[in-house]
N, C-alpha and C positions, 0 to 999 in steps of 0.2 A: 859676426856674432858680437852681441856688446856684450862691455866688462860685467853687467850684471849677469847674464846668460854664462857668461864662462864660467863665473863664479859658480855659480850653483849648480852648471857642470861638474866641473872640479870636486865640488861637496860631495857631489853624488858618487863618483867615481871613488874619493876617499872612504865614503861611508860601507860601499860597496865593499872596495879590499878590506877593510874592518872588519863588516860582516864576514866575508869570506878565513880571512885570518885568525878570527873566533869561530868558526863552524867547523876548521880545519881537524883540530886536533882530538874531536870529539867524535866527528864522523863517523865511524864504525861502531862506535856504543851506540849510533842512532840507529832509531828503524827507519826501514823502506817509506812508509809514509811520513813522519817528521820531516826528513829532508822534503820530500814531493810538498809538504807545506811551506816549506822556507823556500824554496826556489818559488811558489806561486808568490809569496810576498813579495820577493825580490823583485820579480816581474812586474810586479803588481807598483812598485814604487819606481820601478824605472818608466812603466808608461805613464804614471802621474808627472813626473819630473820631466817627460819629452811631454806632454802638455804644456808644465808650464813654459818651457825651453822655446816651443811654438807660440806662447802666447806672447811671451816675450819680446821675439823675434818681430813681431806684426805677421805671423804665421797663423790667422784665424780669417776666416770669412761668415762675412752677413754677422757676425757677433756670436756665430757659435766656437766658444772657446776651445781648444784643444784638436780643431781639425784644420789642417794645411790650407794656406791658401790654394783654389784651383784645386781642390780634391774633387771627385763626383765617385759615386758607388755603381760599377761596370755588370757587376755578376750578381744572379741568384745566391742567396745566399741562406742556409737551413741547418739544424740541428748536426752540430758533426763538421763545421764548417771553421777554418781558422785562416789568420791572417791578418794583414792591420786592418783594412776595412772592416774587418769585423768590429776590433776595441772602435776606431770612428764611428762605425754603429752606436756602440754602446755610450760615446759618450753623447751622438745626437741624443738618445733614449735619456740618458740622464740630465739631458739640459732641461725638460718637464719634468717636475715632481709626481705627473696622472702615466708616466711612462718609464717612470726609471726601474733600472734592472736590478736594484741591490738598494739597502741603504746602507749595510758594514759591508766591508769584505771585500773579496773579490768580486768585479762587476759594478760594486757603489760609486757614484762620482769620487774623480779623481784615482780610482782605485782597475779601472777598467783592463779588461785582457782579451789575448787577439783569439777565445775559442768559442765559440756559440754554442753553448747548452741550453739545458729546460729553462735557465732564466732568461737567456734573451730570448727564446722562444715566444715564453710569455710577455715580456715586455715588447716583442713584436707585434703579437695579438693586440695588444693594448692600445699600441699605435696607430694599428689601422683599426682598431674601433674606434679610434677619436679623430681621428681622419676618414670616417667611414665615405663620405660622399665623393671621395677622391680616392680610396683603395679599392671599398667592396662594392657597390654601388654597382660598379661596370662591369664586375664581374660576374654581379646574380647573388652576392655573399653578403649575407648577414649579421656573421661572427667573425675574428678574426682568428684566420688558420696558423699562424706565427712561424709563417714560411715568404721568406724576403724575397719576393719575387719584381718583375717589372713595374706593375704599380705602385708597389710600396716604396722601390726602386726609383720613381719618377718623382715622388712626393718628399721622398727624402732629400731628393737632390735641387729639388725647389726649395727645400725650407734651409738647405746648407747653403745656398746663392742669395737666400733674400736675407737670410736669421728671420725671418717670422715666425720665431717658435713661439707654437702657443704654450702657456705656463699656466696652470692650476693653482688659485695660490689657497692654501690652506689657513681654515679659520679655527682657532679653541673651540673646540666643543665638550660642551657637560658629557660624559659616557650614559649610553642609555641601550638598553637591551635591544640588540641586533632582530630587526623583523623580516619577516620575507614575504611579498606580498603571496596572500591567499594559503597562507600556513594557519590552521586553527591549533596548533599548538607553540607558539611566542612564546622565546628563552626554554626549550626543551632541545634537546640534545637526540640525537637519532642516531638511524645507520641506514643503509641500504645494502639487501641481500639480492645479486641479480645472478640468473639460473639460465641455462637456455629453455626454451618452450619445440615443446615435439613438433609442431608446425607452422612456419611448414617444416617438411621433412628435406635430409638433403637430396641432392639431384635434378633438382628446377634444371629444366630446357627453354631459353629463350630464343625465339628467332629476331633476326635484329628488326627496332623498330617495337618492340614486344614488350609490355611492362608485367609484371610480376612479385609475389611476396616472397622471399628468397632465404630471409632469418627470422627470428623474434624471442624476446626473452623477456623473462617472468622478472619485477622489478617488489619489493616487497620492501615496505617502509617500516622499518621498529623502534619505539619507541616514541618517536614524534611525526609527523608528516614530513614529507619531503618532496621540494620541486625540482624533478627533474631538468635541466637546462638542459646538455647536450647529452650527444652520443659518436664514440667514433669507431667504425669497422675498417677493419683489415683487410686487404685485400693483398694475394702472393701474385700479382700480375700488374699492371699500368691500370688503372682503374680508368681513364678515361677516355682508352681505347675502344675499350669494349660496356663502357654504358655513361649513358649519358648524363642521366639523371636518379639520385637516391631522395625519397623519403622516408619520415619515420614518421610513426602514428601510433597512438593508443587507442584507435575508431573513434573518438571523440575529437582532439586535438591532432593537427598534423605538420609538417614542416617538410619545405621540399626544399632541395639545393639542385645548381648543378653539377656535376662530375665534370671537374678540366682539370686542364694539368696544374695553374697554378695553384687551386685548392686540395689538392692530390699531395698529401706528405709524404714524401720519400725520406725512408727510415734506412734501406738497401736497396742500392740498386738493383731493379730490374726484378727483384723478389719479395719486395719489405713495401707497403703506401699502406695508408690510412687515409680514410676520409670522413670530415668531421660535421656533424649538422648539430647548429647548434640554435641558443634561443627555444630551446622547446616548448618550456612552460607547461611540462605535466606534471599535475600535482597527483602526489600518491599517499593519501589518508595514512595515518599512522595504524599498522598493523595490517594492513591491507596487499594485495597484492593485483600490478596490474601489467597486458601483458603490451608488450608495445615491440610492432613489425616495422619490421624494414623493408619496403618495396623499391627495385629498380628497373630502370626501362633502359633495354639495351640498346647502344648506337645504331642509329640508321642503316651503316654500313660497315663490314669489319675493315681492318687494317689490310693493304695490299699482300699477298699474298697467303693471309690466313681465311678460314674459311667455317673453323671451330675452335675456340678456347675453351677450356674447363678453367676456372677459379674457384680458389679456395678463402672463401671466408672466412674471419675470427673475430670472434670476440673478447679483445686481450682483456689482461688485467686492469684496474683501471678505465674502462673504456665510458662506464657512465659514469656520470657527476651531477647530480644535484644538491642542492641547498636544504638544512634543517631549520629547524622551529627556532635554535639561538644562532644562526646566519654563519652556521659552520659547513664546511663543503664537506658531502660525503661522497664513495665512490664506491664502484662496485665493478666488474665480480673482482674475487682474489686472485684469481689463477685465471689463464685464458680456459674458454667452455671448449664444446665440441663444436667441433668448424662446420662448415657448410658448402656443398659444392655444389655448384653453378654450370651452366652451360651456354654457352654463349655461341650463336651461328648464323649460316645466312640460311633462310628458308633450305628447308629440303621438300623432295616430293612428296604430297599427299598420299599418304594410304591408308585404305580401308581396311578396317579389322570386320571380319563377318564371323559372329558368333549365331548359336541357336539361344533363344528368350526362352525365361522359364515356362513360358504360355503355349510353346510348341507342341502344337498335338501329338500327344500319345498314340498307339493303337485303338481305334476306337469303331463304332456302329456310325454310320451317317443315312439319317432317313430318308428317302429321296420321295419323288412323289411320280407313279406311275400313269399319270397323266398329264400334267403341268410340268415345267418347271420347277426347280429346285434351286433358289436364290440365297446370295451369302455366305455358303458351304467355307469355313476356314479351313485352306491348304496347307499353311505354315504360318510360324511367327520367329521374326529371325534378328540380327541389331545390326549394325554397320555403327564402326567408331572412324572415325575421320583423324588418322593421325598426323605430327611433322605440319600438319597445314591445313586450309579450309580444302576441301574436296567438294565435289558436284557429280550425282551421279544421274549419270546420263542417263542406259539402257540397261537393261536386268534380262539373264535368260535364266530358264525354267525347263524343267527335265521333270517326266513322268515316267516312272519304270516299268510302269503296271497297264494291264490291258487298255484300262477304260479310254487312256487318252491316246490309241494307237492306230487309230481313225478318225475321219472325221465327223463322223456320225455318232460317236460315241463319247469325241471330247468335249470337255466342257464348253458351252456358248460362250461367256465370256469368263476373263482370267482379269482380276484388278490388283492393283498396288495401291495402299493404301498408308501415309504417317497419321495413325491416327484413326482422327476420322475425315479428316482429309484424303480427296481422292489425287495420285499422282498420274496414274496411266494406265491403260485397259485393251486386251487385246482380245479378236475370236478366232485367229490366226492360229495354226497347229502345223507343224513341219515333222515331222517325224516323232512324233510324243515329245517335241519340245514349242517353247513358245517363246516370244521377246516381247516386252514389254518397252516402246520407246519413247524419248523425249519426256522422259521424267523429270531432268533439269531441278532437281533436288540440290542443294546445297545445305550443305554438314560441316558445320563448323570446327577446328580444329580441338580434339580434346575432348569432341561433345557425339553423346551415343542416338542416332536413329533408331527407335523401333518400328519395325515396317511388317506389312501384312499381306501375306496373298491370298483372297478368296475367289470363290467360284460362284457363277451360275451355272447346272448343271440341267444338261436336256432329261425330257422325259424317259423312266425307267423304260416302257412299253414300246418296243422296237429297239432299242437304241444298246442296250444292255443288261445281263442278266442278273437277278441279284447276287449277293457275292459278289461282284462286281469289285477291283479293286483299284485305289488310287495312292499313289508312294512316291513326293515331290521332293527334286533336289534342286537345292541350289548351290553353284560348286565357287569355291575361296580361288579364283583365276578370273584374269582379265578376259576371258569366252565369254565367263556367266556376267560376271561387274562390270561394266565399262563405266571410268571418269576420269575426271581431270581434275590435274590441282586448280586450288584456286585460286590463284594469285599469276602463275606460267601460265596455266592453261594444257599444259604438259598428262601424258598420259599417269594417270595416279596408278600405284601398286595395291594388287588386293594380297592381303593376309588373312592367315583365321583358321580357322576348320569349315569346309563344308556341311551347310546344314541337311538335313532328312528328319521327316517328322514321323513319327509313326501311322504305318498303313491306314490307309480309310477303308471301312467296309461297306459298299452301300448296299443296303435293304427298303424295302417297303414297308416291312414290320420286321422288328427285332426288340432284343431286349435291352436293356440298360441295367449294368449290376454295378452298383457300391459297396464297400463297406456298410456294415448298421451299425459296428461297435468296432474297436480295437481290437485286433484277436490275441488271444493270453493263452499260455500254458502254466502249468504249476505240475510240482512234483507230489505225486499224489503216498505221504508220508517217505517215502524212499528207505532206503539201507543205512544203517550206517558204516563206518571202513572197519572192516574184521569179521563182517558176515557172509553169508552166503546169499543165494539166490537174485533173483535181476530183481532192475529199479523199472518202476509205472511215470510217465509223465502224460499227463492229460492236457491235450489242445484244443483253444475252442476258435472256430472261424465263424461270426456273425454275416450275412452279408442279403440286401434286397435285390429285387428284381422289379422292374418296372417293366410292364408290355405296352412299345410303342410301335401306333399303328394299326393293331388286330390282338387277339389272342396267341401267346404264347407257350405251349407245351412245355414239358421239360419231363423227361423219364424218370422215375427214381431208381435210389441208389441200388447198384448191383454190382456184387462181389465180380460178375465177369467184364471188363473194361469193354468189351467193346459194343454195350450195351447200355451202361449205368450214363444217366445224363449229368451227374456231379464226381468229380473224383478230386483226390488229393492223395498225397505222398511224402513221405519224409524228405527234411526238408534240405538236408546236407550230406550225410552221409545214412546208407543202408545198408548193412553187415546182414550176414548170415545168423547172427546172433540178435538182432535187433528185429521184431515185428510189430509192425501196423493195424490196427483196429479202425473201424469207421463207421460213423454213422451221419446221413442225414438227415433233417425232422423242415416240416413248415408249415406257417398257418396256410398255406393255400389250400385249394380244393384237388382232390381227382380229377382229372379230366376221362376217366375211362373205367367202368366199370368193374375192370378187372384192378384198379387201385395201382394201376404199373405207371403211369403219367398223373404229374402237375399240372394243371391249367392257373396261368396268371392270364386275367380279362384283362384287353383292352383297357386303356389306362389307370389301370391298379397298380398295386406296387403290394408285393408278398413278401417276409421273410422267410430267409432259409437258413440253418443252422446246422454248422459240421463241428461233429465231436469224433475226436480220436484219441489213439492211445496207441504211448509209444511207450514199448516194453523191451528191456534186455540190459549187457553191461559194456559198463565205460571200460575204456582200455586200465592195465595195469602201472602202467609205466605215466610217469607224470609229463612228460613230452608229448602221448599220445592219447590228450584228453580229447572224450566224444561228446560234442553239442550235438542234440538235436532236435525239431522241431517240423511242423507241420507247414505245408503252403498248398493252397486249391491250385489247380491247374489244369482243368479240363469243366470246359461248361457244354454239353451237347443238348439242341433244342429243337422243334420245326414250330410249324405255324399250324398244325392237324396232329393230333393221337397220332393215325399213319406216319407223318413222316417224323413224330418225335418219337417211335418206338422202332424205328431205322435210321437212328440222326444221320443225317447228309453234311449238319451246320455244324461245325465245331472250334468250338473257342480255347486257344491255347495262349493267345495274347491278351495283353489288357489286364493281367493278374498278376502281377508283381507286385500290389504292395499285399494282397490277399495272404501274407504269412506272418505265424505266431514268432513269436522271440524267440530262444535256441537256448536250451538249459542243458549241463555236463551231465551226463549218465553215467555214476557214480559204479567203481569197478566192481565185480562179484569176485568175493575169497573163497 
């Protein structure tokens, strides 16, 4: 050591016990943080003074002052990090003026200390922004993430071997109001209000390989415009285990990084990473509000011995940053949002969800033709969802409950599957009332719904079957009825669902068709009010037509004895002994019979018919045991002659479910 270096050894040591022997006696009148600031000074003056003590010494290489001959920087080094290499950091960092950590203080040249906080963080970033083509470059990064990792780590220890530090040198300049490019409001002061946005929502399932929109949030600019630069999400797991790739996007503007470790900040081990995209360049109009998603695509492959992760996303405090109109940084949200969870896996097997379409037939009349053929007859209408993966459905079986298909004479000629108006596969095959439909080779893409269709050509009425004739198709939620495979193995796919069944076909040669004509209404016809005596009136009307298709159609009129009258109806919920029914039906149609006892509706006409009733009597006393009631048709009997519509044979008890009035309380009797 030369006499100069001792010397100033020496000072420092004396200056030290000075300090120390003036701190002494006062220590206890001081608080907890005082002293925690005079030990940082101290510190702070001993690593300046083993600077200079190194430089003295010829203890500096390539001309960077203050670092040991033969030092190099060995470890990763991040927020949370202490040790000498770090203050050696800090004074690389401060040998540029475009990189130094501090200009007072702890951190400032000559003033440097061994812990790594937000400031060298930032002055990390800074470094390898100015050394981009040698940090970020190789790595796919664009910003600097202010995490010391291997390349920042190589570059450092190049510029401490050569001293080729680059230095910025700074020029006077006039002050002039900070601009940002593409802010139309220069020298206004802003803020930024960031919110989460409801979608997506949480719960994303990706299979690896799989990219997806997983977060997003509502970004609202006040007072001046503001350009967003970056964004950084939290992740409670190794983020670059399990995805590969994040970008962020407004739909307009978008910016993709990749996911690896060394862009990955580690805040806690194994619980705590951030990852940061930055440069964005979304401008957000002053007062405005715009929503910006974050998509990621998950790794190829998970990690050896996992098979599914859940992650939890955050959006901390802090986490956006843009620029206002007088080149001020603002930052948003205040408080971390509501998180988001993720799913991350390797494919599972495809399964089919098999529900019934709302187009699924009802109970209904189907016209058939007693000499021809009878072409297109819809059997069902039913969906298949494709979940976990793409599915391919192979083969389809099909189940007839009901006579007509329980021979072969009598089943239908052909049976088709149909997406659409696309034909998939067609069979005239019949094994015991069931049928299969093969080599469909459908594929259904994961996530996405097939609506599928099975219709009939149906043989001639004349020999084959009588009318009345019935048909009642299933198709059952089991690998019997669905046969497929994923799409990806090849593997046999799982069905789920409910088994579909559509309402009975009735086949005829001539029948009728009945709709509504109107909504049907009840009202109370003035009522009681509570303290009286005697029952309440409510009056119900059912509108409804009749169309004869095929021939003429009969229809009896109304008769108090049911097993005679061709329309009936009935109260519609509850019927007490206390409670009676009135009824009537009226219609434009004509007699068919002289004696005025039979409707005739012609061949393709279409007649209304109109039921009025009246429901009389009282609602319970007790306020728990209030009485609705109301009207519904439920009985339609018909033929195709006087004769056989004043013996009806045909009777309609299906098909009349929406045929009822609203349901009004039957106010009690005092």
């Amino acid at each position: 050591m030369s006499k100069l270096s001792k010397k100033i050894f020496v000072s420092a040591v004396a200056a030290l016990m000075v300090a120390g022997v003036a701190v002494a006696p006062v220590a206890q009148a001081q608080t907890v943080e005082s002293l925690q600031a005079q030990i940082a000074q101290l510190l702070a003056t001993i690593n300046s003074l083993s600077a200079q003590i190194a430089a003295l010494s010829g203890g500096t290489t390539g001309g960077v002052t203050g670092i040991p001959a033969g030092f190099t920087f060995t470890r990763n080094l991040s927020q949370g990090s202490s040790g000498s290499d770090v203050m050696y950091l800090q004074v690389l960092l401060n040998s540029n003026a475009a990189t130094r950590v501090a200009t007072t203080g702890p951190g400032s040249p000559g003033q440097e200390t061994q812990f790594y906080g937000p400031m060298t963080a930032a002055a990390v970033a800074k470094f390898q922004q100015l050394y981009a083509s040698a940090v970020l470059t190789p790595l796919g990064l664009t910003a600097g993430t202010g995490f010391f990792g291997a390349s920042s780590r190589a570059k450092a220890n190049a510029l401490v071997a050569s001293g080729a530090v680059t230095t910025t040198p700074t020029t006077p300049t006039t002050p002039t109001t900070p601009t940002t490019p593409g802010i139309s409001t220069p020298g206004v002061e802003g803020s930024l209000v960031v919110t989460i946005n409801s979608s997506p929502a949480s719960g994303a399932i990706l299979n690896t390989g799989e990219t997806e929109a997983v977060t997003a949030v509502d970004v609202k600019a006040t007072g001046s415009d503001v350009l967003v630069s970056r964004l950084d999400l939290q992740f409670n797991a190794r983020p670059w285990l399990y995805v590969q790739q994040m970008t962020v996007s407004d739909g307009t503007t978008s910016k993709t990084v990749a996911v690896t470790e060394s862009n990955s900040v580690e805040v806690t081990v194994a619980t705590t990473y951030y990852v940061r995209v930055g440069d964005l360049s979304i401008l957000v109009p002053k007062d405005t509000t715009k929503k910006i998603t974050v998509t990621v695509k998950a790794v190829s492959g998970m990690p050896v011995g996992d098979t599914t992760q859940d992650i939890i996303l955050t959006h901390i405090a802090d986490s956006v940053r843009g620029t206002d109109g007088a080149g001020l940084t603002q930052t948003g949200p205040t408080a971390s949002l509501s998180t988001r969870t993720i799913t991350v896996q390797e494919p599972s097997t495809a399964d089919l969800e098999l529900t019934a379409n709302a187009d699924n037939p009802v109970a209904r009349a189907v016209l058939v033709n007693q000499t021809a053929e009878t072409t297109g007859v819809t059997l069902a209408v039913f969906n298949l969802k494709a979940k976990n993966n793409n599915a391919i459905l192979r083969t389809l079986e099909y189940r007839d409950t009901d006579g007509i298909a329980t021979t072969a004479s009598n089943a239908p000629s052909v049976v088709y599957l149909y997406d659409g108006s696309t034909l998939l596969s067609s069979t005239s095959t019949y094994s015991g009332a069931s049928g299969t439909l093969t080599n469909i080779n459908l594929t259904i893409p994961k996530d996405t719904t097939k609506t599928l269709t099975l219709k009939a050509d149906l043989r001639k009425a004349s020999g084959n079957f009588a009318e009345g004739a019935t048909s009642t198709i299933i198709v059952g939620a089991h690998a019997q009825s669905i046969n497929a495979e994923d799409g990806t193995s090849f593997a046999a796919a799982t069905v789920s669902g409910s088994g579909i069944q559509p309402g009975t076909a009735y086949f005829y040669i001539k029948a009728p068709k009945i709709v509504l004509a109107s909504t049907p209404t009840i009202t109370a016809a003035g009522g009681l009010p509570s303290g009286s005596t005697g029952p309440q009136t409510l009056n119900g009307e059912i509108k409804f037509a009749i169309t004869a298709q095929g021939g003429d159609i009969y229809i009896p009129v109304y008769s108090a004895t049911a097993a005679s009258t061709g329309l009936q109806a009935s109260s519609a919920l509850r019927h007490e002994a206390s409670i009676t029914v009135t009824q009537t039906f009226s219609s434009d149609a004509d007699y068919g019979s002289t004696a005025n006892d039979t409707y005739v509706v012609r061949s393709g006409t279409t007649k209304t018919f109109t039921h009025n009733s009246s429901i009389t009597g009282c609602g319970a006393n007790t306020p728990d045991a209030k009485v609705f009631n109301g009207i519904n048709l439920n009985t339609v009997r018909w033929g195709t002659t006087v004769a056989t519509a004043q013996q009806p044979s045909r009777t309609w008890t299906w098909g009349l479910t929406s045929f009822i009035t609203p349901q009004l309380e039957l106010l009690p009797c005092q």
